[in-house]
C-alpha positions as CSV (number, residue, x, y, z in Angstrom):
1,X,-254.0,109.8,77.5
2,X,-251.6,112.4,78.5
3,X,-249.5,113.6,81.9
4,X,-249.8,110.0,82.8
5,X,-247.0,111.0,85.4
6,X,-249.5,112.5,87.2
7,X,-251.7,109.1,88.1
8,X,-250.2,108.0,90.9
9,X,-249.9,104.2,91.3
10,X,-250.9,101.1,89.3
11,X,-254.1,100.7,91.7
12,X,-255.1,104.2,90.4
13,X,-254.6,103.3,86.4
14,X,-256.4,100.6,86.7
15,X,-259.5,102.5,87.6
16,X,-259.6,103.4,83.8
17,X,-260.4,99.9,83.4
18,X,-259.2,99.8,79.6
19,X,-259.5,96.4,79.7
20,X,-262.8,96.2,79.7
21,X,-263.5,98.8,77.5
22,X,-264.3,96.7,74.2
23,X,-265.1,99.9,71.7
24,X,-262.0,101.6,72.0
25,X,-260.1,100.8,68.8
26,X,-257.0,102.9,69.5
27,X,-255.3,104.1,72.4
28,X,-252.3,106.8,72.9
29,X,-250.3,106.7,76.9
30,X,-248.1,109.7,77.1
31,X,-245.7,111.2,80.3
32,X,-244.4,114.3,79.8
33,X,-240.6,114.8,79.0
34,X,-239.8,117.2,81.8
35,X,-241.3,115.8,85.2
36,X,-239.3,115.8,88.6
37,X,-239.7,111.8,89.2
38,X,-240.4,108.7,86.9
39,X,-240.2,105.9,89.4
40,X,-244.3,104.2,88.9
41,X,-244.2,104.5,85.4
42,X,-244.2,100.6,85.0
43,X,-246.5,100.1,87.5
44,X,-248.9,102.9,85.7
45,X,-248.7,101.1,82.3
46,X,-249.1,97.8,84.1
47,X,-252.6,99.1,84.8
48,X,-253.6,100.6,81.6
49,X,-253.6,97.4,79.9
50,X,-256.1,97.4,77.2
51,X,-258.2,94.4,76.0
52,X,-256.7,92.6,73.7
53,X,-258.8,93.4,70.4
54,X,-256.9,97.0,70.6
55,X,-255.8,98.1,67.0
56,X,-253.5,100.9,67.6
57,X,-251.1,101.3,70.0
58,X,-248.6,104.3,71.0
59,X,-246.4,104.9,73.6
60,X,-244.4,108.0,74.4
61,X,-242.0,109.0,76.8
62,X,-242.4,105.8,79.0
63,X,-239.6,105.4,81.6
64,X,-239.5,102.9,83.2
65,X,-236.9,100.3,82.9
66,X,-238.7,97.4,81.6
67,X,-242.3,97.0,79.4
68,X,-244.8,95.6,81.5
69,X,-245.5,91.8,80.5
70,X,-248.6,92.6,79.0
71,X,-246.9,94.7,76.4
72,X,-243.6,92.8,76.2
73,X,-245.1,89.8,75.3
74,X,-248.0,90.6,73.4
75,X,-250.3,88.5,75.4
76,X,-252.9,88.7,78.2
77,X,-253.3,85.5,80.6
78,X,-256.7,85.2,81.6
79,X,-258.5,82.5,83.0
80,X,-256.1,80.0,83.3
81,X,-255.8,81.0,78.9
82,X,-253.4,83.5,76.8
83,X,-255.0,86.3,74.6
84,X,-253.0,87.6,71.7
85,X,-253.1,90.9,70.5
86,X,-254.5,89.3,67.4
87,X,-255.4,92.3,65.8
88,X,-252.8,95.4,66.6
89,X,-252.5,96.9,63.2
90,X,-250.0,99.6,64.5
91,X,-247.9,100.3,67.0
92,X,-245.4,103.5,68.2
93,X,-243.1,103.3,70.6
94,X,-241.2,106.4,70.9
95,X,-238.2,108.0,73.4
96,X,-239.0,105.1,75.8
97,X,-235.4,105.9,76.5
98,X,-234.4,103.3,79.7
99,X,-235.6,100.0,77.9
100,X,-233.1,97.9,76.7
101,X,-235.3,95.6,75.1
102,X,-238.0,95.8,71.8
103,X,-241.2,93.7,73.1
104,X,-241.3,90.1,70.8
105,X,-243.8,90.7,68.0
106,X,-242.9,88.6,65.6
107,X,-245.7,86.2,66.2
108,X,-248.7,89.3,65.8
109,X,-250.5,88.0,62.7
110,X,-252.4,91.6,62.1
111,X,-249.2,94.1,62.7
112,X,-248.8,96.3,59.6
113,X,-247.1,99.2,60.9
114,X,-244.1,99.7,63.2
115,X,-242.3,102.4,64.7
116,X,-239.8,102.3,67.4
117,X,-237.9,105.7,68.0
118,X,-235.9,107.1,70.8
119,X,-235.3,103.9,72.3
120,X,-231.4,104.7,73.6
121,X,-230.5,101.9,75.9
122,X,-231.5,98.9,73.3
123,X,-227.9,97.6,72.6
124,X,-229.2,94.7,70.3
125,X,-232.1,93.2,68.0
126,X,-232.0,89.9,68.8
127,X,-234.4,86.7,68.7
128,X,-236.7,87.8,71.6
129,X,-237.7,90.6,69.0
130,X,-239.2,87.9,66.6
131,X,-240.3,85.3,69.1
132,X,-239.5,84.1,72.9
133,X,-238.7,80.2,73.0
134,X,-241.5,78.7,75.7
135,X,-243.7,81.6,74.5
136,X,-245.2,80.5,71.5
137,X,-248.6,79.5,71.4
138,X,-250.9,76.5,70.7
139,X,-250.7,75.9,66.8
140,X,-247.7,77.9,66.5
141,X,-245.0,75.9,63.8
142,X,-241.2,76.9,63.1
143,X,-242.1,77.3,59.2
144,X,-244.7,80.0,60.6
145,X,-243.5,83.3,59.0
146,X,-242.4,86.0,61.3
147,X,-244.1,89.8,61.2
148,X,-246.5,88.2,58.7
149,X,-248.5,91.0,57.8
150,X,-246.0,93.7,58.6
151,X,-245.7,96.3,55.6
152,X,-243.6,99.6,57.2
153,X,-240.6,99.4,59.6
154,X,-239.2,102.8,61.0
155,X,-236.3,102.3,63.9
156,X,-235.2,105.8,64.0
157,X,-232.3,107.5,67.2
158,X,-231.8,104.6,68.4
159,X,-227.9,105.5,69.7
160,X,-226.6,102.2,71.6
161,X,-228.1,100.0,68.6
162,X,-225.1,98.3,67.8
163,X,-226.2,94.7,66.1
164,X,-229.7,93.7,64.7
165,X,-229.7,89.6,64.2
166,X,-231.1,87.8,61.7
167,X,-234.3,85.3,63.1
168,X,-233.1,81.6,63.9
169,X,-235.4,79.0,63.7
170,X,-235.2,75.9,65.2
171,X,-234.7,72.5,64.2
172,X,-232.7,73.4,61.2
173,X,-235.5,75.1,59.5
174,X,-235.3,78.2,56.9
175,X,-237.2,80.8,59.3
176,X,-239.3,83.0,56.6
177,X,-239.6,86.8,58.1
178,X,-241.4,90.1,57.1
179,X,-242.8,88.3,54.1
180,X,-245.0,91.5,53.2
181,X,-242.7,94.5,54.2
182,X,-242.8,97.3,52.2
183,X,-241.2,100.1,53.7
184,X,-238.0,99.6,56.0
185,X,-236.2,103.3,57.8
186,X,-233.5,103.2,59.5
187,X,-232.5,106.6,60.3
188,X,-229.7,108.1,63.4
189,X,-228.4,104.4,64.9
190,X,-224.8,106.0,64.6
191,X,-223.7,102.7,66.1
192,X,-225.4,100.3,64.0
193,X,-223.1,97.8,62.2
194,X,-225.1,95.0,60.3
195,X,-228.8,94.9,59.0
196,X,-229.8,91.3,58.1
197,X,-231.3,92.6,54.8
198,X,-231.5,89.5,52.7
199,X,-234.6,89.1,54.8
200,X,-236.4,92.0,53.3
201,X,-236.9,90.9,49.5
202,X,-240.5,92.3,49.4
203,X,-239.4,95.6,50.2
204,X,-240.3,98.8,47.8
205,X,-239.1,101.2,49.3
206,X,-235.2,100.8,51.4
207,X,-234.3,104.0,53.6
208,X,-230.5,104.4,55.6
209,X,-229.7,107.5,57.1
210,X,-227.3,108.3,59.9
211,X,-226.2,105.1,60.7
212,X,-222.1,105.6,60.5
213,X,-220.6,102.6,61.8
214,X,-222.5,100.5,58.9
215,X,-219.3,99.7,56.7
216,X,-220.9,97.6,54.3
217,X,-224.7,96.2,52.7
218,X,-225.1,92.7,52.1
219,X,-224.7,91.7,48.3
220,X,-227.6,89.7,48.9
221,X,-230.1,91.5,46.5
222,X,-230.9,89.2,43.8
223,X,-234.1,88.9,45.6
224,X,-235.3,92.4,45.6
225,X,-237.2,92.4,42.2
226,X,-239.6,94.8,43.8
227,X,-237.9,97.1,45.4
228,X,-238.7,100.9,43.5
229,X,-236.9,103.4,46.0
230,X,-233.7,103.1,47.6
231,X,-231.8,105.7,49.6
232,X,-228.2,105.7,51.5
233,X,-227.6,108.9,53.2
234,X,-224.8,110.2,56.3
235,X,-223.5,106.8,56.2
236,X,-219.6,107.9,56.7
237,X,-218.1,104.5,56.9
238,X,-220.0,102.8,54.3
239,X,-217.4,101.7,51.1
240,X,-219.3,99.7,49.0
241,X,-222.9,98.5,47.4
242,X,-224.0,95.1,46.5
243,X,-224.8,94.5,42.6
244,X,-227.8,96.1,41.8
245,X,-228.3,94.0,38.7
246,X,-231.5,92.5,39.8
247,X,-233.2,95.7,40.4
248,X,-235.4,95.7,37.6
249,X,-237.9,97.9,39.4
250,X,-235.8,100.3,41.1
251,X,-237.0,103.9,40.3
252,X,-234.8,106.1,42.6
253,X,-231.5,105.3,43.8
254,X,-229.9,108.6,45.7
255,X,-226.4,107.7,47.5
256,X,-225.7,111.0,49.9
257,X,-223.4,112.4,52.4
258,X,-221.3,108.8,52.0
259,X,-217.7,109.5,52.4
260,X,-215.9,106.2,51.9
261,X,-217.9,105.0,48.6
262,X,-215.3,105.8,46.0
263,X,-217.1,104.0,42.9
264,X,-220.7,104.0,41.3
265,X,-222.8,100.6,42.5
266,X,-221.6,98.0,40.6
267,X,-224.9,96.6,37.8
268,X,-226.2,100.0,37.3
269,X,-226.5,99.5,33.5
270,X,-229.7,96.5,34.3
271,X,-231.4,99.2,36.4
272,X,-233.6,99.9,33.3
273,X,-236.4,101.3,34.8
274,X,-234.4,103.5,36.9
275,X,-235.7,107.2,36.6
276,X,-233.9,109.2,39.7
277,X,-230.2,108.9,40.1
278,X,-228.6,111.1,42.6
279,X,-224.9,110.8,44.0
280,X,-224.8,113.6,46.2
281,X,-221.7,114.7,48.9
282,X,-219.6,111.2,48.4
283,X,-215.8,113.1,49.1
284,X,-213.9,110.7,48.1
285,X,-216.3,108.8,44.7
286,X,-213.6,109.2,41.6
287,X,-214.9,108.2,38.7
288,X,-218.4,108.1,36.7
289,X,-218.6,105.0,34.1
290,X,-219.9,104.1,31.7
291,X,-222.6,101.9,32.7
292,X,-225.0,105.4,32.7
293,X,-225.8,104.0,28.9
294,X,-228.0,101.6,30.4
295,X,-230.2,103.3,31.9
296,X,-232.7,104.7,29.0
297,X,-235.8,105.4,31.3
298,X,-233.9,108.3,33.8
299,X,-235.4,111.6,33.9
300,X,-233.6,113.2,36.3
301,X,-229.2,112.9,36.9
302,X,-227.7,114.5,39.7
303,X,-224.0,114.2,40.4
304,X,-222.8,117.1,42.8
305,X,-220.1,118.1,45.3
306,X,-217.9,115.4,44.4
307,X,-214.4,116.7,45.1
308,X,-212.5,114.0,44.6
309,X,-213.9,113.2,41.1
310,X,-211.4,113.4,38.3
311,X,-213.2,110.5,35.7
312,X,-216.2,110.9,33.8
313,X,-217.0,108.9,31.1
314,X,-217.4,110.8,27.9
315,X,-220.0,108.8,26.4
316,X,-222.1,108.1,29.6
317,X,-225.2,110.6,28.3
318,X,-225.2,109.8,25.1
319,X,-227.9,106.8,25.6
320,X,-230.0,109.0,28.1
321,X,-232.7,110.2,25.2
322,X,-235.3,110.8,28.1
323,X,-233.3,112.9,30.7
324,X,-235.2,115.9,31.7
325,X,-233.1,117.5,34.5
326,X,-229.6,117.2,35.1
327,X,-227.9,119.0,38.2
328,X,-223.7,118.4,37.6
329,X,-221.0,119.7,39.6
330,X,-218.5,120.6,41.4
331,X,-215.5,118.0,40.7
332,X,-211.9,117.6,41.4
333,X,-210.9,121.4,41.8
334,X,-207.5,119.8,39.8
335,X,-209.6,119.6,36.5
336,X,-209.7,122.5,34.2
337,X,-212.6,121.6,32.1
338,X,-215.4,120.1,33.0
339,X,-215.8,116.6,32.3
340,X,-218.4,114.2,30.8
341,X,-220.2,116.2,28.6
342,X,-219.0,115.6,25.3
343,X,-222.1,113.8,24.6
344,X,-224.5,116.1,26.0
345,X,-225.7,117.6,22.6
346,X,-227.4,114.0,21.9
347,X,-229.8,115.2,24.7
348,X,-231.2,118.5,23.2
349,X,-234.8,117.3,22.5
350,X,-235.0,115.8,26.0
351,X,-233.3,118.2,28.8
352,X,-235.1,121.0,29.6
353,X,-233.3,121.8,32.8
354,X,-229.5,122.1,33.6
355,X,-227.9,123.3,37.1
356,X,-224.4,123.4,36.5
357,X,-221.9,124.0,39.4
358,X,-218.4,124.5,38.4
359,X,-214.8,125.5,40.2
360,X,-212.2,128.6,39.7
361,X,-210.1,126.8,37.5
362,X,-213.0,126.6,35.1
363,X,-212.5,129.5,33.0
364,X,-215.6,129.4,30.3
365,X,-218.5,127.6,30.5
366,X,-219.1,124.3,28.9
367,X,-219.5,124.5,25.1
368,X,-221.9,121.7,24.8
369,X,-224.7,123.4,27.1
370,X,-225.3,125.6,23.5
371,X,-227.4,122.9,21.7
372,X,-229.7,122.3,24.4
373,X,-232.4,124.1,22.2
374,X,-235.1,122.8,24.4
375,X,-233.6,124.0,27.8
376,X,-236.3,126.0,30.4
377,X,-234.0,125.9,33.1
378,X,-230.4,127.2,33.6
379,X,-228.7,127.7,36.8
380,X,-224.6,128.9,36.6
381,X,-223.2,128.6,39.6
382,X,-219.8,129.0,41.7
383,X,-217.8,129.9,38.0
384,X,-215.8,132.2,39.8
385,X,-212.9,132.1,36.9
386,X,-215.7,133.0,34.6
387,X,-215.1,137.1,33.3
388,X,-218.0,136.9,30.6
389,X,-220.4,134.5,29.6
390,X,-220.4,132.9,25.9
391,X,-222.9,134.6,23.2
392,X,-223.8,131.3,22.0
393,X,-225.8,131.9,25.5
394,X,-228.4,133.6,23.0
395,X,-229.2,130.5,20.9
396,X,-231.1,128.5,24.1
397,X,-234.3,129.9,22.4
398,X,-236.6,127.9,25.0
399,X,-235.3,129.6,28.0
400,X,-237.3,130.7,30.3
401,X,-235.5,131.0,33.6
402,X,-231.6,132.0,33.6
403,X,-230.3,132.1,37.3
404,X,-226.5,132.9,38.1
405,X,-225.0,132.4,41.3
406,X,-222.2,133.2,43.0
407,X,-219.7,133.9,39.6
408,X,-217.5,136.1,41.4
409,X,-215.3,137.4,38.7
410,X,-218.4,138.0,36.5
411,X,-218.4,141.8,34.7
412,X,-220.9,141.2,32.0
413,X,-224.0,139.6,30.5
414,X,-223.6,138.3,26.5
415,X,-225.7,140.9,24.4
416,X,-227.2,138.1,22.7
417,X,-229.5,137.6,25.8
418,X,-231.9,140.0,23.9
419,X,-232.6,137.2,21.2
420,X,-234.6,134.9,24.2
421,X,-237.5,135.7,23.7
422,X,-239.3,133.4,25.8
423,X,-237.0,134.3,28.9
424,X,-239.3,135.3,31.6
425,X,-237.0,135.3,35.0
426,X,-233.5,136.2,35.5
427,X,-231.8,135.8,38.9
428,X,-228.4,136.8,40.1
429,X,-226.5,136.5,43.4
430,X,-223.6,136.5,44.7
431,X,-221.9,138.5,41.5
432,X,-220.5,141.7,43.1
433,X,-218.4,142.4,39.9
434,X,-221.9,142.5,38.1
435,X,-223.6,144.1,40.5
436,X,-221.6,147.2,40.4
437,X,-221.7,147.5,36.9
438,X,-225.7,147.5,37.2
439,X,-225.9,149.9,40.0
440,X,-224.2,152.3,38.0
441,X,-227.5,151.7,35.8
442,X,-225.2,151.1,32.5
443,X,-227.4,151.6,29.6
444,X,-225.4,148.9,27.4
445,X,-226.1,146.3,30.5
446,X,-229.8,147.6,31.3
447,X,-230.7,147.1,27.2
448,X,-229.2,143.3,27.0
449,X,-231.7,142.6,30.2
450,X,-234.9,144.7,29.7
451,X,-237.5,142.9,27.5
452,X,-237.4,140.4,30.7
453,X,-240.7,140.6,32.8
454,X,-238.6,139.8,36.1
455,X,-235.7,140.5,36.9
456,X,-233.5,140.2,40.5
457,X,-230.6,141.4,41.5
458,X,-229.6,140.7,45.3
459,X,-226.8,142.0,46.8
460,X,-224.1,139.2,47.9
């Protein structure tokens, strides 16, 4: 139901009579975002109240101040009795922008799915969110768990969010919460501080983005034995991770845009079934140990735009034996070799793609990259102190796709390029040195490049 600005009073949204209307399974109430008054919309919503076998529930662009009762405490009185929303499976409630106050759904035995976006105003997550003392019903008992069939949380620009409690129970009794949730976003709540996240120890998959007052995770994880996906992203005052030691099924870990974490998660090396690993944008991370030997299932390394990075353990890929991609680069713009890579050659059966992103004091490309004999993939990029590029350049005899970017300083190609045989695309941008040269239509530089089927030269 959409333009619900347009129904004029509660009297007249009740004439819907969606409370009686026992079929509908799902139901969608809508205002539009730019409308000249928003004074009835509690009274309209207050009217559209739907039975209470309802299994899907969105609300968007709602107004008013306060949810009506109906939807703030998940129950319908009727006839002297109190109906649940028993079986509500989903429910959206996005830019309802004035509340201040998540309805209490803690006691909905069927909710699966939640989504709560665009709530500005809500300052704090607090008890009423899981339960409302005096509210609970017949039957009801402390040890009950809380959200029991909940599997996906998403609270997402939610900018006065400041604190989200843990549940208290009374009596002195463990409270046991979100027993069966799988998925938990938390994207843009700049102002968010703490996340009770022992609480989530069924999770699989863990996603924070954008939430920049969050300083630090609880090292509460020894719990997580399921979790498979884990993501920290545009977190800017965030310093440290717990001990991932007990993460025996994570998969992915990507750290991004973090600017105060200055050292790898301590436990890394137990993460054995890890098979993504990207540290991405963390300004001021230092070092890389050694505790990348453990991790003998990855597949895919990425360590980039690190500038304050001046360590990397020399031996850290040596144990890698499966590691398909790796994406490395830039570091410290102090260094003048690249680090880590002394070990690389132990990886020539495995890698088969390399993006390798260097700085101006780098003067020659790596030497190790020349025994990656089963290499598809090789992107150069930002060498700008790089004149010419190795002939050894010829021996990578399973190339198929050479792309250089932005080598500034870059007058020629190796003539050994004519040995790769099985090179099918080569790419260049951003080389103006080379791109003279090849205007010019040199035969010596046409020859070393003309047995490939594509090749592209853009201008920078």
């Amino acid at each position: 139901m959409v333009n619900l600005e347009q129904v004029r009073d509660r009297m007249e949204a009740e004439k819907a009579n969606l409370c009686q209307k026992m079929k509908i399974s799902t139901l969608g109430f809508e205002w539009s975002l730019e409308r000249e008054s928003c004074t009835n919309d509690g009274d309209v919503l207050e009217g559209l109240q739907p039975h209470s076998n309802i299994r899907s529930l969105e609300i968007w662009n709602y107004m008013g101040e306060k949810f009506p009762v109906w939807l703030l405490l998940m129950k319908i009185p009727s006839h002297g009795n109190t109906l649940l929303f028993n079986n509500l499976e989903r429910l959206c409630l996005k830019k309802c922008n004035r509340c201040e106050e998540i309805p209490s759904l803690g006691h909905l035995p069927c909710l699966k799915i939640l989504e709560v976006v665009g709530m500005e105003t809500v300052r704090c997550i607090g008890n009423s969110f899981y339960s409302r003392e005096g509210e609970r019903t017949s039957g009801w008992k402390e040890t009950m768990p809380l959200f029991p069939a909940l599997k996906v949380l998403y609270l997402g620009n939610m900018e006065s969010l400041v604190e989200w409690m843990a549940p208290v129970a009374g009596g002195g009794c463990d409270t046991v919460a979100f027993p069966c949730l799988e998925e938990l976003s938390i994207e843009r709540c700049h102002r968010l501080e703490t996340i009770p996240i022992s609480h989530f120890s069924s999770l699989v998959q863990l996603r924070i983005n954008g939430c920049d007052e969050l300083s630090n995770l609880s090292d509460e994880l020894k719990a997580f034995t399921s979790l498979k996906y884990l993501t920290v992203s545009n977190c800017r005052n965030l310093a440290s991770f717990p001990n991932l030691q007990c993460l025996t099924s994570l998969k992915q870990l990507r750290i991004e845009f973090c600017d105060k974490v200055t050292s790898f998660p301590r436990g890394l090396q137990s993460c054995t079934s890890l098979e993504q690993l990207v540290i991405r944008q963390c300004q001021e991370l230092i070092s890389v140990p050694r505790d990348l030997q453990g991790m003998c299932s990855l597949v895919l390394l990425q360590i980039t735009e690190c500038p304050s990075l001046t360590y990397f353990a020399e031996d850290s890929l040596c144990c890698l034996t499966r590691l398909k991609r790796l994406i490395i680069g830039p570091f410290s713009k102090e260094l003048e070799t690249f680090p880590g890579l002394t070990s690389l050659p132990a990886l020539h059966t495995s890698l088969e793609s390399v993006c390798i992103k260097g700085w101006e004091r780098i003067k020659c490309l790596p030497d190790q990259l020349q025994h990656l004999t089963a290499l598809k993939l090789l992107k150069i990029v930002d060498f700008s102190g790089v004149k010419a590029f190795p002939d050894w350049l010829g021996s990578l005899s399973s190339l198929r796709r050479l792309a250089i970017f932005r080598c500034k300083n870059l007058m020629c190609l190796p003539v050994s390029l004519q040995r790769l045989s099985n090179l099918r695309t080569l790419t260049i941008y951003g080389c103006p040195l080379y791109e003279r040269s090849y205007d010019r239509k040199s035969v010596p530089e046409w020859s070393k490049i003309s047995h490939i089927p594509q090749v592209c030269i853009f201008e920078s």
